[in-house]
C-alpha atoms as an extended CHARMM CRD file, in Angstrom:
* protein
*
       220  EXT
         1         1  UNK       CA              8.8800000000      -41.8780000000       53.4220000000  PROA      1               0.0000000000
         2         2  UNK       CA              9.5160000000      -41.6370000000       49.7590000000  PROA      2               0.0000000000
         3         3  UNK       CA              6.0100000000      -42.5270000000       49.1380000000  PROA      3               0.0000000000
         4         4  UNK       CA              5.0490000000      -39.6220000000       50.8860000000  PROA      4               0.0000000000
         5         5  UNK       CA              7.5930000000      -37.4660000000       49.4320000000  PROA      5               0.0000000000
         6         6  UNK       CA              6.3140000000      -37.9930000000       46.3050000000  PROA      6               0.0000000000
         7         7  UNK       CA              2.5780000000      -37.7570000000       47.1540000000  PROA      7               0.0000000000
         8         8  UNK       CA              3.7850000000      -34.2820000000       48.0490000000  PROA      8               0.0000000000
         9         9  UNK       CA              5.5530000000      -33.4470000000       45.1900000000  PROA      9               0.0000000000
        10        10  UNK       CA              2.6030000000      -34.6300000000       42.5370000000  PROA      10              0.0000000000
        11        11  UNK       CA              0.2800000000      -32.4350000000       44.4430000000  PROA      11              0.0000000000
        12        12  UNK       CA              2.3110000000      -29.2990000000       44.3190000000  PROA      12              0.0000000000
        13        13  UNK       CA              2.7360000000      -29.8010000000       41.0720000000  PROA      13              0.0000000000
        14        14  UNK       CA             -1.1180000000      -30.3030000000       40.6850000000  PROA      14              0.0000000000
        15        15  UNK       CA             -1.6270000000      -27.2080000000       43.1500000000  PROA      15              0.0000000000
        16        16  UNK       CA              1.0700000000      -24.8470000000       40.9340000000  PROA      16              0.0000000000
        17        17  UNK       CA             -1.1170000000      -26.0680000000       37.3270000000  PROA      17              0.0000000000
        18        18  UNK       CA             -4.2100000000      -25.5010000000       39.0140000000  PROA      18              0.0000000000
        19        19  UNK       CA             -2.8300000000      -21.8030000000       39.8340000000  PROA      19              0.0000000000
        20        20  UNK       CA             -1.5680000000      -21.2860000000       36.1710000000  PROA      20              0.0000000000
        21        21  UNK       CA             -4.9570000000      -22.4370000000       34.1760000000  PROA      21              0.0000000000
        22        22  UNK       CA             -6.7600000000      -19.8570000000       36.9330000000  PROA      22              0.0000000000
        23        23  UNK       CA             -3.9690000000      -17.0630000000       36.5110000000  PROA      23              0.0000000000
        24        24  UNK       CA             -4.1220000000      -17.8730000000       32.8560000000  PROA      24              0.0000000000
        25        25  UNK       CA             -8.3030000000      -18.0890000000       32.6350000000  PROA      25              0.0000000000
        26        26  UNK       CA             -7.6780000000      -14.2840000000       34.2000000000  PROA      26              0.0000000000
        27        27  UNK       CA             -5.6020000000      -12.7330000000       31.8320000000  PROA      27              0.0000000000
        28        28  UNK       CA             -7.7080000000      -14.5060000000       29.3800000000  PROA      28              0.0000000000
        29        29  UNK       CA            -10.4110000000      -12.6820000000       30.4630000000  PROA      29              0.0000000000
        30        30  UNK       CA             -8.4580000000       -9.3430000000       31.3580000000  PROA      30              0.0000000000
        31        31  UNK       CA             -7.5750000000       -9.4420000000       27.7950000000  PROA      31              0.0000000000
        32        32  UNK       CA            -10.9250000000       -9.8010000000       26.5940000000  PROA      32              0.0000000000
        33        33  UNK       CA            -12.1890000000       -6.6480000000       28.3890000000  PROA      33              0.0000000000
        34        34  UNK       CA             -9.5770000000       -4.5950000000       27.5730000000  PROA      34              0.0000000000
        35        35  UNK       CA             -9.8140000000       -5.6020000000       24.4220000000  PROA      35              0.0000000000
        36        36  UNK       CA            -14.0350000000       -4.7310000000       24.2110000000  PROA      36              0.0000000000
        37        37  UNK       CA            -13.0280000000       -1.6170000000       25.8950000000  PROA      37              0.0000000000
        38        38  UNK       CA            -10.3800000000       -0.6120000000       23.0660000000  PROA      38              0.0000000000
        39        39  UNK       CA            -13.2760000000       -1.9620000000       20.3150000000  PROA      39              0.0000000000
        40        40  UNK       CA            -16.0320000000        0.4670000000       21.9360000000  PROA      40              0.0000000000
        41        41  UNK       CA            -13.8200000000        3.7340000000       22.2700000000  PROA      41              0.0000000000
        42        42  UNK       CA            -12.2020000000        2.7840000000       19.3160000000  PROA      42              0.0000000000
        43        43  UNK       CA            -15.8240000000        2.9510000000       17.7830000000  PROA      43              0.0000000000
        44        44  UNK       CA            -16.5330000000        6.4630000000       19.2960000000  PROA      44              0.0000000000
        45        45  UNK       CA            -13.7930000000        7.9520000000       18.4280000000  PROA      45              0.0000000000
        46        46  UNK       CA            -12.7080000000        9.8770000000       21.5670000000  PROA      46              0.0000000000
        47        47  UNK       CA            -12.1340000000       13.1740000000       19.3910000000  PROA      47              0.0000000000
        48        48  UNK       CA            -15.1800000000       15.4580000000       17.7650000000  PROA      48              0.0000000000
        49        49  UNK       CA            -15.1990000000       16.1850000000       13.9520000000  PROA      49              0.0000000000
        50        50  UNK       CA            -13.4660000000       19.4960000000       13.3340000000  PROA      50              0.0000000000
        51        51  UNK       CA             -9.9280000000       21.0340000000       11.4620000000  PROA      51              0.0000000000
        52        52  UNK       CA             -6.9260000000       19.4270000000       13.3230000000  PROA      52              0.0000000000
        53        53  UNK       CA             -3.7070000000       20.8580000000       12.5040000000  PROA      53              0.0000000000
        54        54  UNK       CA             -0.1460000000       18.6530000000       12.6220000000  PROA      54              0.0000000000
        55        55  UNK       CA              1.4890000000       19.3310000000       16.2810000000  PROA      55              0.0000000000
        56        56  UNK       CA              5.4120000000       19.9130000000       15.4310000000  PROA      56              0.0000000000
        57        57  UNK       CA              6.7590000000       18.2130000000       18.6760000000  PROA      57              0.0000000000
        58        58  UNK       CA              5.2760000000       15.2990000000       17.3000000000  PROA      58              0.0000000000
        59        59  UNK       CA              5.4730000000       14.6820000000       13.7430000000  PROA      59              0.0000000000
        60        60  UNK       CA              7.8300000000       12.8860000000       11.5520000000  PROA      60              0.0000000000
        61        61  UNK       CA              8.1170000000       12.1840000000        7.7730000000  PROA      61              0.0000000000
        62        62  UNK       CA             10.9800000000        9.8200000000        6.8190000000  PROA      62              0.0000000000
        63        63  UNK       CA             12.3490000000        7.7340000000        3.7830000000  PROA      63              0.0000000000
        64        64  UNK       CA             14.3690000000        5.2120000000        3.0000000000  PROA      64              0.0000000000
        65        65  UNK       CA             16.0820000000        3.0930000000       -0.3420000000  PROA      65              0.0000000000
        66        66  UNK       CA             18.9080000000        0.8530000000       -0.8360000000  PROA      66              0.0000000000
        67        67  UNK       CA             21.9680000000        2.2950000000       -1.3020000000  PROA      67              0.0000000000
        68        68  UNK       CA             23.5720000000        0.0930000000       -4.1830000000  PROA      68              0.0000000000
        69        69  UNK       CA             22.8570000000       -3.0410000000       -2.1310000000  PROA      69              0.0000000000
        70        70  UNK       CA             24.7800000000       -1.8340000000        1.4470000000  PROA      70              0.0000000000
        71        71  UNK       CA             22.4970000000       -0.2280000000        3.0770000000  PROA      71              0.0000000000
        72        72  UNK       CA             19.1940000000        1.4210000000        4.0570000000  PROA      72              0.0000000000
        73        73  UNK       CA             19.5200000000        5.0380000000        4.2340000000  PROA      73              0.0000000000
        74        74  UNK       CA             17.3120000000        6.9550000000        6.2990000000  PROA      74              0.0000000000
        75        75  UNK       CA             16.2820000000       10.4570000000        5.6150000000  PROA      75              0.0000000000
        76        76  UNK       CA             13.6380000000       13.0220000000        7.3700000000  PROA      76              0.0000000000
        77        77  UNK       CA             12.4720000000       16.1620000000        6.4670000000  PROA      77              0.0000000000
        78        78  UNK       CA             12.6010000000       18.3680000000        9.8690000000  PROA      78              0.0000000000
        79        79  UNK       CA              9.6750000000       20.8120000000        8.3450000000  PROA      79              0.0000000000
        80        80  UNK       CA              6.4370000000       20.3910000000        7.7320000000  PROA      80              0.0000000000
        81        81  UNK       CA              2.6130000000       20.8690000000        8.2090000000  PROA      81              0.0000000000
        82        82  UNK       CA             -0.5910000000       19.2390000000        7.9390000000  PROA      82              0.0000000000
        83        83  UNK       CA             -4.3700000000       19.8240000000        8.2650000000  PROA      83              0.0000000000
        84        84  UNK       CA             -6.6830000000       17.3560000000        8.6780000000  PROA      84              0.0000000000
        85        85  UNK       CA            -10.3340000000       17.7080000000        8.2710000000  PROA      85              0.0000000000
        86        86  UNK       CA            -11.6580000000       15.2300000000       10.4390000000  PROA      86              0.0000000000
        87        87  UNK       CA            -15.6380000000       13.9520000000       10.6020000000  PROA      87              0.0000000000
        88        88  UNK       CA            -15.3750000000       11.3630000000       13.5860000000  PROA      88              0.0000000000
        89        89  UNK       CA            -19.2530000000        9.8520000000       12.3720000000  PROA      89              0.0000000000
        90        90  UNK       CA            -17.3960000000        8.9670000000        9.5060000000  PROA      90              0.0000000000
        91        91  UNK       CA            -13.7280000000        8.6780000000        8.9240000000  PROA      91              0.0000000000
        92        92  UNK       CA            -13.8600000000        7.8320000000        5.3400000000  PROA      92              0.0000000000
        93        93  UNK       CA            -15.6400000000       11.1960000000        5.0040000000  PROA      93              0.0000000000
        94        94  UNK       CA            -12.4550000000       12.6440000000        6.0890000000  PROA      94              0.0000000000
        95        95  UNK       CA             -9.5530000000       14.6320000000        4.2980000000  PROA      95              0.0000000000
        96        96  UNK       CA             -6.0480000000       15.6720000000        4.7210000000  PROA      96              0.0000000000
        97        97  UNK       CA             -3.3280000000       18.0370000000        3.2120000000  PROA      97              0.0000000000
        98        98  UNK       CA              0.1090000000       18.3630000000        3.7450000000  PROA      98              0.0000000000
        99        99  UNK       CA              3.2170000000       20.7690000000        2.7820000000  PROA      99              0.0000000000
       100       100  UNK       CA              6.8380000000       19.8900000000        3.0100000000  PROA      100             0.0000000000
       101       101  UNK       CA              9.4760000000       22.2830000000        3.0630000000  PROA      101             0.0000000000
       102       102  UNK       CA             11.8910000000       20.4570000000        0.8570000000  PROA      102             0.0000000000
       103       103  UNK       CA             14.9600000000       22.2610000000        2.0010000000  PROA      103             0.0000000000
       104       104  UNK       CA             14.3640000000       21.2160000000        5.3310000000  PROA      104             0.0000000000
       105       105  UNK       CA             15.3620000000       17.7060000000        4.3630000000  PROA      105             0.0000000000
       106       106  UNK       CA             17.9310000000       16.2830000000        6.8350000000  PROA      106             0.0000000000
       107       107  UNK       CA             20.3230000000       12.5860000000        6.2340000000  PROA      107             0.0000000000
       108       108  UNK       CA             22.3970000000       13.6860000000        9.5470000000  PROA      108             0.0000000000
       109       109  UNK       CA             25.3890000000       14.6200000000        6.7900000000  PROA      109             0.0000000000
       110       110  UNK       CA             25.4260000000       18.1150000000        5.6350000000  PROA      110             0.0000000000
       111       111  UNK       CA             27.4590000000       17.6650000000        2.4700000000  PROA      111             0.0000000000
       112       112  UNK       CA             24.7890000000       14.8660000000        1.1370000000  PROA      112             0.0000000000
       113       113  UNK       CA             21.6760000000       17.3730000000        2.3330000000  PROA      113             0.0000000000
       114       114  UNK       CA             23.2850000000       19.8990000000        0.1220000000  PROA      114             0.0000000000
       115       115  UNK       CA             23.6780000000       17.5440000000       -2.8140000000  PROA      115             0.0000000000
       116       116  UNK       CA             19.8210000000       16.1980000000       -2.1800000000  PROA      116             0.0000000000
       117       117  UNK       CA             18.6790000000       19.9970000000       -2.3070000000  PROA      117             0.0000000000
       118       118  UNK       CA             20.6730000000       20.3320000000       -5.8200000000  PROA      118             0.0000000000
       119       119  UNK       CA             18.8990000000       20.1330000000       -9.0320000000  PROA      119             0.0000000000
       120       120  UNK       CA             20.2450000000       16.7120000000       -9.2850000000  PROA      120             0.0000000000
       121       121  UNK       CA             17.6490000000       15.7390000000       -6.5760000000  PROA      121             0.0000000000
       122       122  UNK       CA             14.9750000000       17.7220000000       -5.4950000000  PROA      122             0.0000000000
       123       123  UNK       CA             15.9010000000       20.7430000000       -6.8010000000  PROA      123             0.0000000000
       124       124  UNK       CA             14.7930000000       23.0720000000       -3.6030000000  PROA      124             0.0000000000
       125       125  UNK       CA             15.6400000000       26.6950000000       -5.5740000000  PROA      125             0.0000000000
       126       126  UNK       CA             13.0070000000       25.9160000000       -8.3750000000  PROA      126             0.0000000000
       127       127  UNK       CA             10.7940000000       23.6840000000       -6.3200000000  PROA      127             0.0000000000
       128       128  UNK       CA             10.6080000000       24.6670000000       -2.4890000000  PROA      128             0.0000000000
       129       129  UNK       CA              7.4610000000       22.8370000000       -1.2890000000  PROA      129             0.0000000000
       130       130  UNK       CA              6.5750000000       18.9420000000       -2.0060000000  PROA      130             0.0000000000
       131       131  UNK       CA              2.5850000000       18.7320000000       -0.9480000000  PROA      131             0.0000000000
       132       132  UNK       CA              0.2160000000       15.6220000000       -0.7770000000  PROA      132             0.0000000000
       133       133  UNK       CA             -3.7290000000       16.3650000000       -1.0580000000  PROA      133             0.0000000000
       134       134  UNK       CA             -5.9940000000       13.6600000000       -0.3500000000  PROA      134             0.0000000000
       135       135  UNK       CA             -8.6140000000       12.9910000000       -3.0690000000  PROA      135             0.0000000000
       136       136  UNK       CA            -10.2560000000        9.0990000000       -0.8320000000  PROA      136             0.0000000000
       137       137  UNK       CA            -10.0020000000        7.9710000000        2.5310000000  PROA      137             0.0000000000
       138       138  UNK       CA            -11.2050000000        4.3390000000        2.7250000000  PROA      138             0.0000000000
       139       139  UNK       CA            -11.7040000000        2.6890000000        5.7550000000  PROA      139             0.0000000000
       140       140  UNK       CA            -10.4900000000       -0.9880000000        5.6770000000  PROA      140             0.0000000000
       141       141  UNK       CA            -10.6640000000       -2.2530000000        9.0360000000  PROA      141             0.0000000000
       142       142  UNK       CA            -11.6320000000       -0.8120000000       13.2170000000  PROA      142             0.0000000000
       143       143  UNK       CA             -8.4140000000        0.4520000000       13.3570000000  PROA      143             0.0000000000
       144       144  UNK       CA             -6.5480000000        0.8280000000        9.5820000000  PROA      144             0.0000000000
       145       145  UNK       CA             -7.5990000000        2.7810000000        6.3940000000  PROA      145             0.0000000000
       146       146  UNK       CA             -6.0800000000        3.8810000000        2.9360000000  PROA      146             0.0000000000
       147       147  UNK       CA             -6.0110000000        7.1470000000        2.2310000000  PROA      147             0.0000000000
       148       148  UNK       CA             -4.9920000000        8.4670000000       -1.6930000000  PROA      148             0.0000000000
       149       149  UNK       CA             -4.1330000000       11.3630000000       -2.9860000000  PROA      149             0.0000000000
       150       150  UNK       CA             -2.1040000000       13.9320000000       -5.0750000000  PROA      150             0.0000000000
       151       151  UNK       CA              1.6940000000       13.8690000000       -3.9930000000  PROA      151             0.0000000000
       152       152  UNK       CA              3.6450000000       16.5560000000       -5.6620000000  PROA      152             0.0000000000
       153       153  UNK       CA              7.6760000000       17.0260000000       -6.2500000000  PROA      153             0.0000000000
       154       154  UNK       CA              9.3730000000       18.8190000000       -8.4330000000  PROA      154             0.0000000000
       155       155  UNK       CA              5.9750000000       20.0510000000      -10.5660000000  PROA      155             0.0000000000
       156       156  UNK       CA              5.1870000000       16.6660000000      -11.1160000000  PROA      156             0.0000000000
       157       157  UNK       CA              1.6240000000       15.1850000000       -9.5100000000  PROA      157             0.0000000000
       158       158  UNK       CA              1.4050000000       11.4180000000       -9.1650000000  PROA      158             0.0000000000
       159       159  UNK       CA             -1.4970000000        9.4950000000       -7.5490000000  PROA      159             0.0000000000
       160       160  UNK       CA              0.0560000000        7.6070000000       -4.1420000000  PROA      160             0.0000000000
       161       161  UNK       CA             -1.8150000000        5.5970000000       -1.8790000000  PROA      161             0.0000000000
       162       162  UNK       CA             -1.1800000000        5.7430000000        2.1370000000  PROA      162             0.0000000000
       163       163  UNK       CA             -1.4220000000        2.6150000000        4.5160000000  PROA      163             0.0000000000
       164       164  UNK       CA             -2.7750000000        4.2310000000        7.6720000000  PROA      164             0.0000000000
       165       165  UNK       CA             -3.3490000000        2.8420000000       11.5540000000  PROA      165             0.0000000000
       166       166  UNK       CA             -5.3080000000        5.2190000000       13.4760000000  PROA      166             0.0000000000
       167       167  UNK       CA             -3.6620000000        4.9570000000       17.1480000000  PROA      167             0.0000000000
       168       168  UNK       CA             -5.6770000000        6.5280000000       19.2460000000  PROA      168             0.0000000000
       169       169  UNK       CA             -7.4920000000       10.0670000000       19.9590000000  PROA      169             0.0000000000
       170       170  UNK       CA             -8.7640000000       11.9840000000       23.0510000000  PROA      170             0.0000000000
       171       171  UNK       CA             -9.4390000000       15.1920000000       24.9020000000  PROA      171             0.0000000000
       172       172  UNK       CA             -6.3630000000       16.0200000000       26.7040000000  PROA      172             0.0000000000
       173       173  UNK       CA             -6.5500000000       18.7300000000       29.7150000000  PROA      173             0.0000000000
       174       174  UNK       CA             -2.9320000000       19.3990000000       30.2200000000  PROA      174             0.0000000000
       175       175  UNK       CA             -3.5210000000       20.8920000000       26.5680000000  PROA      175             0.0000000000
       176       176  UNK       CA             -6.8480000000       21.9780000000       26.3800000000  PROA      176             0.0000000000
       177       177  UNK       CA             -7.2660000000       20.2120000000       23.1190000000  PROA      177             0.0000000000
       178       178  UNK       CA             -8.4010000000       17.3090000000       21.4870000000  PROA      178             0.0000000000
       179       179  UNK       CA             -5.3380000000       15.1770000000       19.8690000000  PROA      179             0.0000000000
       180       180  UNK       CA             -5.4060000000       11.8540000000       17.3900000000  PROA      180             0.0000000000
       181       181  UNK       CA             -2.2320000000        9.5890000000       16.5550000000  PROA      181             0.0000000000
       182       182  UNK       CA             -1.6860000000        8.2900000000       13.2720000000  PROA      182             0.0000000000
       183       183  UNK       CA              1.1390000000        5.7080000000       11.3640000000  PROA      183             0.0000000000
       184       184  UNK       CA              1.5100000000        5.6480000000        7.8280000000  PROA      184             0.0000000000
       185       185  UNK       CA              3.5360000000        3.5820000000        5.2810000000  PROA      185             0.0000000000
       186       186  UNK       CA              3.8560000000        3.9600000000        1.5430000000  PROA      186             0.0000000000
       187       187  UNK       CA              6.0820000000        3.0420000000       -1.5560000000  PROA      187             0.0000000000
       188       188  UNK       CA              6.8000000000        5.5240000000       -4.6200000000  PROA      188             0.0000000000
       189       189  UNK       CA              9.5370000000        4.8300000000       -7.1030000000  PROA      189             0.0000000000
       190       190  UNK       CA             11.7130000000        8.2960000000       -7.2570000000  PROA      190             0.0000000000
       191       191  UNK       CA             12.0000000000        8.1600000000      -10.9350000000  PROA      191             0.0000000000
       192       192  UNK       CA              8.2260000000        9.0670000000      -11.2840000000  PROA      192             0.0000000000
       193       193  UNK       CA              8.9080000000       12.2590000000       -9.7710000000  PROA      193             0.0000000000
       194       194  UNK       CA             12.2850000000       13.0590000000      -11.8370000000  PROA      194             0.0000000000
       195       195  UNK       CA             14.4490000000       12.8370000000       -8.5010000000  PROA      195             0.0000000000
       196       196  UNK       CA             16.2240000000        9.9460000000      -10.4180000000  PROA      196             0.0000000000
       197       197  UNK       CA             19.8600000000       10.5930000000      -10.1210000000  PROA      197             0.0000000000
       198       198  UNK       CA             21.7860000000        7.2510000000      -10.1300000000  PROA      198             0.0000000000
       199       199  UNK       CA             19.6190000000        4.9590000000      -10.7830000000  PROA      199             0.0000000000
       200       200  UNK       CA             19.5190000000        1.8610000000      -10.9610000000  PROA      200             0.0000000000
       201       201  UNK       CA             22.7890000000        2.2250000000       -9.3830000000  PROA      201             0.0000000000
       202       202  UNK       CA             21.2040000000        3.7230000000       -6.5310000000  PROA      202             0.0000000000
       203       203  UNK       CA             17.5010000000        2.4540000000       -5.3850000000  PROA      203             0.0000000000
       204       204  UNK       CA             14.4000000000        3.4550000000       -7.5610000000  PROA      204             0.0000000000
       205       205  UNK       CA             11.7870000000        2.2090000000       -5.0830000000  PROA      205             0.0000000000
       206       206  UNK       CA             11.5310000000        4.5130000000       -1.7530000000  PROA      206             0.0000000000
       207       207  UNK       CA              9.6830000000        3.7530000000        1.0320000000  PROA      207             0.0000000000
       208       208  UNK       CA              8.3040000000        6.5070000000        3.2030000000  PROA      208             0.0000000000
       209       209  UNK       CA              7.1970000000        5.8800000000        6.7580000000  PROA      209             0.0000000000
       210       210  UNK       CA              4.9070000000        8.7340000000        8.5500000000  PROA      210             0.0000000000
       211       211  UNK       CA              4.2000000000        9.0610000000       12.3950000000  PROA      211             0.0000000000
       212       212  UNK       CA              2.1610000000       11.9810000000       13.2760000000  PROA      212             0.0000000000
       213       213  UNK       CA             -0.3060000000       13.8080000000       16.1080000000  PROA      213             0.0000000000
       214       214  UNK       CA             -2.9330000000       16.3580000000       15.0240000000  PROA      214             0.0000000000
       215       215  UNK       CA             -4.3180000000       18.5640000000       17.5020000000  PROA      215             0.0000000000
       216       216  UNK       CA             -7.5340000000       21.0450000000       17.9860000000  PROA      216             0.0000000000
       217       217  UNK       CA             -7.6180000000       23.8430000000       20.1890000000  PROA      217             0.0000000000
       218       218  UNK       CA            -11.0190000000       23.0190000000       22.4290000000  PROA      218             0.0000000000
       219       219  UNK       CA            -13.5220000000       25.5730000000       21.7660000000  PROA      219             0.0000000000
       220       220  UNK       CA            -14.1920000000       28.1560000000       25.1700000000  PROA      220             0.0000000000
């Protein structure tokens, strides 16, 4: 009997990692697909070259720095546009330009917004709009790119240079339009742009994080 019983128990346990290499061998394979099915549209590009213009349900433009070694701060500006020029035969052929209205800056505590929109910061009175213009788009891989260009605060133009992951694009008919989905990281030091208040004390080096959908209106 307790030959048998363990006759049966080796071949259920034969029968259950027989089932587990096949289930395995399938998502293997599932995986595979999907993945050569992200790869080609990924290649097409499921939006058509045209001006696409930053959707304002959807867009997001925050910062962070270390507040003398407690914390990570995290501040947003609640206003802002973008165009892209997009050529979907070739990305790196593309171009972008954004405008920030620096007042709309937002930390979730009024007292510090009004302190950030003081001359010690970014002086909002003298200097209402912070812009970026993109002067290369490089491609660097199916699904990431640089993109650099002219940022702009307080008068003062430095060259800054944009991590980007292109998430995905397509025609959507609830909207009529064609959208694309992008992320974006990159690193500036504040004191380049004369929004230097309290440093070292406070963080030079500011990291900006971007998350954004652009739209266009299908034509007809």
């Amino acid at each position: 009997m307790n030959t048998l019983k363990i006759a049966a128990a080796t071949g259920a346990v034969i029968l259950i990692a027989a089932c587990g290499q096949a289930a395995n061998g399938q998502a293997t394979n599932e995986q595979a697909e999907t993945s050569d099915v992200r790869e080609e549209k990924l290649q097409e590009f499921d939006a058509v070259s045209g001006t696409y213009v930053s959707e304002a349900t959807h867009r997001y433009i925050t910062f962070s720095y270390l507040h003398q070694g407690y914390s990570r701060p995290h501040v947003r500006f609640d206003d802002w546009t973008g165009t892209l020029d997009w050529n979907a035969d070739d990305p790196a052929a593309s171009s972008i330009a954004v405008t920030i209205n620096a007042a709309s800056i937002s930390s979730g505590v009024p007292k510090f917004d009004d302190h950030l929109r003081s001359a010690d910061f970014f002086d909002t009175d003298a200097h209402p709009e912070i812009t970026f213009a993109s002067t290369r788009v490089e491609r660097t891989g199916d699904v990431t790119g640089k993109i650099t260009g002219d940022l702009t605060i307080k008068g003062v133009t430095k060259p800054v240079t944009l991590d980007v992951t292109y998430n995905k694009s397509a025609y959507e008919q609830r909207g009529k339009s064609y959208k694309i989905g992008f992320s974006a990281t990159a690193a500036v030091k504040r004191s380049d742009f004369g929004v230097d208040k309290y440093t070292p004390f406070v963080g030079d080096d500011v990291e900006i994080v971007i998350e954004a959908e652009f739209e266009k209106p299908a034509e007809g």
